[in-house]
C-alpha positions in Angstrom: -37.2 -34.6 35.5 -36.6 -33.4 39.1 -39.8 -36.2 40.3 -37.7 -39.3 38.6 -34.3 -38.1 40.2 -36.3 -37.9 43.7 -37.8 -41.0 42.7 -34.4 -43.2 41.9 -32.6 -40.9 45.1 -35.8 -42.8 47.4 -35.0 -46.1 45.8 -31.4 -46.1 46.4 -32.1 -45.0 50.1 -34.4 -48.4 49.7 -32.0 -50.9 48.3 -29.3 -49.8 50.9 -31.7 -50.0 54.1 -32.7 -53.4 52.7 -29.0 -54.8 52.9 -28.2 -52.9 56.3 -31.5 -54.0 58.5 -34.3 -55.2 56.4 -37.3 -54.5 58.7 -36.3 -51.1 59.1 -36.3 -50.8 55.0 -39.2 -52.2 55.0 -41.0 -49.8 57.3 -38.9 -47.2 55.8 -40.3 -47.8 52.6 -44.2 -48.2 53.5 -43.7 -44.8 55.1 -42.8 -43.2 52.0 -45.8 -44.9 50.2 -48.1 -43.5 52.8 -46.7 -40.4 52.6 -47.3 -40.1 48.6 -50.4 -41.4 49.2 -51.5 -38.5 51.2 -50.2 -35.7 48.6 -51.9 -37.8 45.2 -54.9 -37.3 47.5 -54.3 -33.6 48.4 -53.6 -32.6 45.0 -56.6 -34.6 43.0 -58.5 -33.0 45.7 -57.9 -30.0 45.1 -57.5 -30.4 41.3 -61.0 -31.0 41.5 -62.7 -28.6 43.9 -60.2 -25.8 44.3 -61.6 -22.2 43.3 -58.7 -21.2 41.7 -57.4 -25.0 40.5 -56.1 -23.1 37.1 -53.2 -21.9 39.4 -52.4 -25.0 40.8 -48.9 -25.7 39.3 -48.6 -29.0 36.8 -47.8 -31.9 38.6 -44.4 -32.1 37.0 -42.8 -29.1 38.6 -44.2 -30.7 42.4 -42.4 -33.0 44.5 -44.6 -35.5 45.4 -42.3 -36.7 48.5 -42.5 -33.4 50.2 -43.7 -33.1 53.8 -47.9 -32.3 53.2 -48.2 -29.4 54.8 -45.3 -28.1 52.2 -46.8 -30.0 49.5 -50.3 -28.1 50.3 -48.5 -24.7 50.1 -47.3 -24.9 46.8 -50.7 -25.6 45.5 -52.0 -22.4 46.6 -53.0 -19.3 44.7 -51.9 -15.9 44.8 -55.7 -14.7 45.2 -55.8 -17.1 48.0 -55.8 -15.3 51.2 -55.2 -11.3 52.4 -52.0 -10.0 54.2 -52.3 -12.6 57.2 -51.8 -15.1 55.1 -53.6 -18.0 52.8 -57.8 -19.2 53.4 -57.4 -22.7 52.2 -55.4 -24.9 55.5 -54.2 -28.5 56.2 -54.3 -29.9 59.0 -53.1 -33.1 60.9 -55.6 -34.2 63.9 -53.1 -35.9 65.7 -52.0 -32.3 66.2 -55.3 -30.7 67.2 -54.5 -31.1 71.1 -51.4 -29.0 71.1 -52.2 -26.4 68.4 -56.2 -25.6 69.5 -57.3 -24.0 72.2 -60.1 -21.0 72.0 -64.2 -21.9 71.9 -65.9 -24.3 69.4 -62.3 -26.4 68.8 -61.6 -29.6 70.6 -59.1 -27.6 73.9 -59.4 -24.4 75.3 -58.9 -22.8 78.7 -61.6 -20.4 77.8 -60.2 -17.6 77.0 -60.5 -15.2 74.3 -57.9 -12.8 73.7 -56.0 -10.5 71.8 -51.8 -10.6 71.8 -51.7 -6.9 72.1 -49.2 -4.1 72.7 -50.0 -1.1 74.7 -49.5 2.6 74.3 -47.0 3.9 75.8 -46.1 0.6 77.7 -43.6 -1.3 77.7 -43.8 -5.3 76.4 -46.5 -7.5 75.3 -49.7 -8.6 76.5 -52.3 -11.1 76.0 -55.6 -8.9 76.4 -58.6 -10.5 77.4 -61.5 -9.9 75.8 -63.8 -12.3 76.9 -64.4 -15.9 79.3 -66.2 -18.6 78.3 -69.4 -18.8 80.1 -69.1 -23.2 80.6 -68.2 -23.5 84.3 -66.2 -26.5 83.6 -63.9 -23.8 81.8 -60.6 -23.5 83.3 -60.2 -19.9 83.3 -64.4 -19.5 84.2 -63.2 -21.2 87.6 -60.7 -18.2 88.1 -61.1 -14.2 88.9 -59.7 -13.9 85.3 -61.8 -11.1 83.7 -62.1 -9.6 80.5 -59.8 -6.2 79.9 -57.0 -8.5 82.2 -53.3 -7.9 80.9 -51.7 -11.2 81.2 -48.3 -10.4 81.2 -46.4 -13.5 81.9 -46.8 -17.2 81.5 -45.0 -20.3 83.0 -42.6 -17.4 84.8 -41.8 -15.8 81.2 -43.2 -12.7 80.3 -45.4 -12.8 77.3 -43.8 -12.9 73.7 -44.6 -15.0 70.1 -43.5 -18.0 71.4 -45.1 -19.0 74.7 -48.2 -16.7 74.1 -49.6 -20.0 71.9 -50.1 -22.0 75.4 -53.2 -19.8 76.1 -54.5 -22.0 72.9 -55.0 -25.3 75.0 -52.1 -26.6 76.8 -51.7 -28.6 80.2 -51.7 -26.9 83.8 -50.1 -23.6 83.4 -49.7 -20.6 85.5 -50.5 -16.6 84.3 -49.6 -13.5 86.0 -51.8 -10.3 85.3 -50.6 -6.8 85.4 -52.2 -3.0 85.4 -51.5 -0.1 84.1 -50.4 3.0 86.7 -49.7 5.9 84.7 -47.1 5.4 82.2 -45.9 2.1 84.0 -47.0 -1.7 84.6 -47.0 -3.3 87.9 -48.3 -6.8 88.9 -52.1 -7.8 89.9 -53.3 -11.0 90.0 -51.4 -14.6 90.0 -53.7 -17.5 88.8 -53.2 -21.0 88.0 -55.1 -22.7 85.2 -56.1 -26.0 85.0 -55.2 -27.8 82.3 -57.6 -27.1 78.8 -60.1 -29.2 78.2 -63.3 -29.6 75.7 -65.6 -26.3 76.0 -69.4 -26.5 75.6 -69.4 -22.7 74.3 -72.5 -21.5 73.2 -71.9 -18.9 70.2 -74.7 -16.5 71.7 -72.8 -14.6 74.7 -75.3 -11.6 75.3 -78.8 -11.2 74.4 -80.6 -8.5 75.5 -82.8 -5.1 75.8 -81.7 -1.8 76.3 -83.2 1.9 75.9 -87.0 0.7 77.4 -86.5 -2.2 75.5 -86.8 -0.3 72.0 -83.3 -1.9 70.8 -82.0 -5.1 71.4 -78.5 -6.4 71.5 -76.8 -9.8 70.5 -72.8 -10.3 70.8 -73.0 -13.8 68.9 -69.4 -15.2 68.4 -69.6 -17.7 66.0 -71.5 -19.3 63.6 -71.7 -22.3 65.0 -75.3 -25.4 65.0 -74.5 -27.3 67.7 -71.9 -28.9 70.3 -68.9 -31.2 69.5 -68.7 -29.9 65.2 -71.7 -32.9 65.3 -74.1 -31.8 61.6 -76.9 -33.3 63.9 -76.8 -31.5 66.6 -78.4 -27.7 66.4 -77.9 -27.2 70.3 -75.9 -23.3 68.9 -78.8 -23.0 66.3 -81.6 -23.3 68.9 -80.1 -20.9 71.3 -79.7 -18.6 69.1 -83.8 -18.4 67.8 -84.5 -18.6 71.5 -82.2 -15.1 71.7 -84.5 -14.0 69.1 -87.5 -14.6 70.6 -86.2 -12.8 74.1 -85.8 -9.8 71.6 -89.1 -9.5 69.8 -90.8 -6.0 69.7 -87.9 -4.3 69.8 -87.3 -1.5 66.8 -83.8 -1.6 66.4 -81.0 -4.6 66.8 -77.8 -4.0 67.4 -75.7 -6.9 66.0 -72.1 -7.6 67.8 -70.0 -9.7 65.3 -66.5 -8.0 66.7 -65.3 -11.5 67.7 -66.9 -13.6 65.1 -64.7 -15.1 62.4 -67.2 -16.8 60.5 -68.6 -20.9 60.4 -71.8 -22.1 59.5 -73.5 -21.1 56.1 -76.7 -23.1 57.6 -76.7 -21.2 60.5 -75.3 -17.7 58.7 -78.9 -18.3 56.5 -80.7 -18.8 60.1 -79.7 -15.8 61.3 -80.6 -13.9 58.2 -84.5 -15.7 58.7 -84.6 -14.4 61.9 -83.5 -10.7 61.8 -84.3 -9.6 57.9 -87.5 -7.9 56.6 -90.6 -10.8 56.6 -90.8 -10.1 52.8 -87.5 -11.9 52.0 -88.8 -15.5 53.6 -89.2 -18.3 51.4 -86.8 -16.4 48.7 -83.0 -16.5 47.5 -80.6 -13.9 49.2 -77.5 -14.8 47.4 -75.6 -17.8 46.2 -72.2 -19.5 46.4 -70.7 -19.9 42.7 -67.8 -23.0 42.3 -65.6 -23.3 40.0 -67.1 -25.0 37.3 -69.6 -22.4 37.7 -72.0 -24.0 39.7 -74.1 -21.8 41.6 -75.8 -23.0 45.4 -78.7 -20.9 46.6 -78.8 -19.5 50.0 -82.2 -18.8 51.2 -84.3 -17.5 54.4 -86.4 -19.7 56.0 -89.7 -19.0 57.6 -88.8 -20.2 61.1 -92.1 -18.9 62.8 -89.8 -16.4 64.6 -88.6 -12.8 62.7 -87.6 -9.7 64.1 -88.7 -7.7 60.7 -86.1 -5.3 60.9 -86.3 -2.5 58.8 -82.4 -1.3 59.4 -79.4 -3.2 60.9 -76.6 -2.2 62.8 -73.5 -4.0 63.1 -70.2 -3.8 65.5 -67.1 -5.1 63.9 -63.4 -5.8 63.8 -60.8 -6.7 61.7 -61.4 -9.9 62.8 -65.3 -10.0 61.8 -64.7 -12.2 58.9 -66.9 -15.2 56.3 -70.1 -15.8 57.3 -70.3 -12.0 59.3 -69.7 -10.3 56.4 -72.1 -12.5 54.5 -75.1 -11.3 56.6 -73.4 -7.8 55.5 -73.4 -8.6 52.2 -76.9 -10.4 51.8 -79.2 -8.4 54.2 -77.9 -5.0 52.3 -79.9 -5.7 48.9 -83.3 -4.9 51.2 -81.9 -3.0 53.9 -79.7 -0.2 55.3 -76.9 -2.1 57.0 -74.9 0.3 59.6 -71.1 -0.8 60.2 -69.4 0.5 63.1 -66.0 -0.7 64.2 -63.5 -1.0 61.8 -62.7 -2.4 58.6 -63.7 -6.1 58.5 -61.7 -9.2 57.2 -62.9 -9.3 53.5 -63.5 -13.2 52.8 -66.0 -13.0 50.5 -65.1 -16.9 49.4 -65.8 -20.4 51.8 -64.3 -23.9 51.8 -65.5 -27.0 52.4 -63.5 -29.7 55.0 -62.0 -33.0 53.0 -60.5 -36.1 54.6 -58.3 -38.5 53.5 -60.4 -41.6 54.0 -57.4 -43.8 54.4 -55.1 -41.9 56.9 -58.2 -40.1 58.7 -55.9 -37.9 60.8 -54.9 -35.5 57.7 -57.9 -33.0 56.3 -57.3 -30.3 54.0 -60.0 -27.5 54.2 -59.7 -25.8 50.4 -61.5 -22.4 49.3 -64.1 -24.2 47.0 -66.5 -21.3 46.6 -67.3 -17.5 46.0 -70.0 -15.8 47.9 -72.7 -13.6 46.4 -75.7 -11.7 47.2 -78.8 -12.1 45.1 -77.8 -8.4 43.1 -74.6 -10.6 42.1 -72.4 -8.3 44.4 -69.4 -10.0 46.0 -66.9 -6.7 45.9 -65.9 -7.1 49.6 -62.3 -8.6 49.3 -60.7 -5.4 51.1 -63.4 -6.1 53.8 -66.6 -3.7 54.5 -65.5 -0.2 55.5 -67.6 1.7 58.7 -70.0 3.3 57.1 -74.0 2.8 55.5 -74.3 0.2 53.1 -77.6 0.8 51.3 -79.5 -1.1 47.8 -79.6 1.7 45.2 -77.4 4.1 46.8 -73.1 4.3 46.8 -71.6 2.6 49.8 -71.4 5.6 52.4 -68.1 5.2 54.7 -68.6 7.6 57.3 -65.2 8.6 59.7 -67.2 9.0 62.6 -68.8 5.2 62.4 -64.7 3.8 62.9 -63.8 3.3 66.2 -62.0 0.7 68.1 -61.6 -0.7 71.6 -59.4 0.9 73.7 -58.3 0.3 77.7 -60.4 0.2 79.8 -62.1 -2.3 77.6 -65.3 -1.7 80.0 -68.3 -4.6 80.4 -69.7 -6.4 77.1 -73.2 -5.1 77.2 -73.3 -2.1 79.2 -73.5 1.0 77.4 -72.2 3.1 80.4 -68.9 1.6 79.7 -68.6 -0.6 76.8 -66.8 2.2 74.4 -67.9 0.5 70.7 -72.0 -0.3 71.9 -72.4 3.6 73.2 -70.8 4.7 70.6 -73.5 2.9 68.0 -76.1 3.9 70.4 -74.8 7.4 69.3 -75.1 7.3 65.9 -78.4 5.6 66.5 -79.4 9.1 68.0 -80.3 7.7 71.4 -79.3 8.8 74.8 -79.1 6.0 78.0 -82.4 7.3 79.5 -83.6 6.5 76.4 -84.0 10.0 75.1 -84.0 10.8 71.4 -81.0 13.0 71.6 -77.3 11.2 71.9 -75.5 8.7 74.2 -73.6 9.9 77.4 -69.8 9.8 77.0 -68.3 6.9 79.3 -66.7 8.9 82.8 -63.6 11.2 81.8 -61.1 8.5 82.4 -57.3 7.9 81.1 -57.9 5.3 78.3 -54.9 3.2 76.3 -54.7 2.8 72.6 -54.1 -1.0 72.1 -52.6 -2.3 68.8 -53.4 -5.9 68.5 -50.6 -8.5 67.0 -52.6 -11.7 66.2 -56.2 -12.9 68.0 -57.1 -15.9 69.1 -60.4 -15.6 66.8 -58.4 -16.0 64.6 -56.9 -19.6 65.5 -60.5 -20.9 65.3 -61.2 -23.9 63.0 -59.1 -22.8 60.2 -62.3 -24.0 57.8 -64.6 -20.9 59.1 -66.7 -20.8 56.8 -67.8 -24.0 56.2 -70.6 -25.4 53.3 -72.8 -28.2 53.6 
């Protein structure tokens, strides 16, 4: 068998280092050992809680000496993932520093941004979209701004390569550029300090708008608490206090454009807070594994609810996990508005597993399928714009798709943030708070953007995460 030829090939390699220079034999050979350590524990891992583990290949057609982030690879399903590639991740910590760097991970400059091309223009850009609101924050300590075109980095305009320093790196320098007309011409030149741990709470914007009859909350991630600590609820607390700056309003207006997903805990808060009263103290869905063992999620009376009768949400393709669950689980009791565009479809979660004896390597499997309390978990190809309603066909509507285009305008404002006046729109209201329709932004030149990759989604590869 190909594992015994790999296995005598190895012990040859052995005998002959022994003879040549002993020591290095032996630390040759204690290398290997470790190394086959690590896969036996990857693949009894996820022998065991894999969802698909029926697909996981017999351990005679594996090389057990492969590098483990190969290794992992093979042991994935073909229903694991979409087009962008596989759910389930491994990852080495030693590696974190150099390979991290947006909010909620261990390095980050602060920035949130899209690797974007331009209509009409020529070359690539990383688009901001948003800053981290921690003033220790490198780029928070700058006049970098979101809707910024950062065109070049380190001298080198932007392309696939040097784009992944905006993910945490050391002291770099950016150069901005604007659009005139049909051509790009340079702006701003800024120097970042080097990234560094972010304190970045989850809930960016909270507040009222149309005489306070609809509130709006851009939350980014699902995230408890500072520093990935299961003991801290810093995030969680922040984000009932956001609830209780909105209470009395009629409508809520949900932002989950930039949220990948996280928490289940705090994915169930958020439910508690913002769902009909009636559904407190009951099941909303569950998680099924795949011995068929079903966990309950449930909404908590937290002594703070917004009762809403109807919710409207703003998404993305990058509105993934624990966002669409609050899709998928609020829509049994009420109509759940989606405008944006298509989301993610990960209607499945994982759970994070570390090798106890070489602490550095964690593999973060899909271990579970999500489900609403109806049993529905038909989202794999994402949630359409459109109505989603208990009782009634799914209603994708045309005129609820939209998507951000240049000028990306201020988060918040409905005078020029494109996607929130639009949803005002279908909501029927006007900005002075008439009952009629929202003002179109000024009769300016926009630019179609067509995004590459995000750095939402380089977050913690296990976003969607069970406890």
């Amino acid at each position: 068998m190909k594992l015994n030829k790999d296995i005598y090939r190895l012990s040859v390699l052995f005998i002959i280092g022994l003879f040549t220079l002993s020591s290095c034999g032996d630390d040759r050979s204690n290398e290997a050992k470790e190394l086959q350590e690590v896969q036996q524990w990857i693949y009894k891992t996820m022998e065991e809680h894999y969802l698909w583990n029926d697909d996981i290949p017999p351990r005679e057609k594996l090389n057990f000496f492969e590098e483990p982030k190969t290794f992992f690879g093979k042991l994935l399903s073909k229903n694991d993932g979409n087009e962008n590639g596989p759910y389930s991740s491994i990852e080495n910590k030693n590696d974190i520093p150099s390979t991290r760097g947006i909010p909620q991970t261990e390095y980050s400059y602060g920035i949130s941004f899209a690797h974007a091309t331009i209509e009409n223009i020529t070359g690539e850009f990383a688009l901001v979209q948003y800053i981290s609101k921690d003033k220790n924050s490198p780029a928070y300590k700058t006049n970098l701004k979101r809707g910024d075109l950062i065109s070049e980095i380190d001298g080198e305009k932007i392309n696939n390569k040097n784009i992944t320093k905006l993910y945490g790196d050391g002291e770099i320098q950016i150069k901005t550029s604007k659009i005139s007309g049909s051509s790009i011409i340079p702006e701003k030149t800024i120097n970042l300090e080097a990234a560094r741990k972010i304190d970045e709470n989850p809930v960016y914007i909270v507040k009222k708008l149309i005489e306070n009859k609809v509130g709006y909350l851009m939350y980014n991630q699902f995230e408890r608490g500072k520093n990935n600590d299961p003991e801290d609820t810093t995030y969680d607390d922040a984000l009932k206090q956001a609830i209780r700056e909105l209470q009395g309003v009629e409508d809520l207006i949900l932002d989950l454009r930039y949220n990948n997903g996280g928490y289940v805990t705090s994915a169930e808060l958020l439910i508690s807070l913002i769902g009909p009263r009636s559904i407190l103290g009951t099941k909303i869905g569950y998680m099924k594994s795949n011995k068929g063992e079903e966990t309950p999620l449930e909404a908590k009376d937290h002594g703070i609810n917004l009762d809403l009768k109807r919710l409207y949400v703003i998404t993305s393709g990058t509105t993934a996990s624990a966002s669409e669950l609050i899709i998928n689980c609020l829509r049994t009791d009420i109509p759940i508005h989606v405008i944006g565009l298509t989301t993610t479809g990960k209607n499945v979660g994982s759970n994070g597993f570390v090798f106890k004896k070489q602490s550095n390597w964690v593999i973060h499997p899909i271990t579970m399928q999500i489900y609403n309390k109806k049993g529905q978990s038909d989202y794999k190809d994402g949630f359409n714009p459109g109505i989603y309603e208990s009782g009634k066909p799914n209603l994708t509507n045309e005129n609820y798709t939209i998507k951000e285009e240049l000028p990306l305008g201020d988060i918040g404002n409905p005078k020029t943030e494109r996607l929130l006046q639009h949803t005002l729109r279908i909501m029927g209201y006007s900005l002075d708070g008439a009952s009629t329709r929202a003002t179109d932004t000024q009769d300016i030149k926009t630019y179609q953007i067509k995004e590459i990759d995000n750095s939402a989604n380089r977050r913690r590869a296990n976003n969607f995460i069970f406890d």
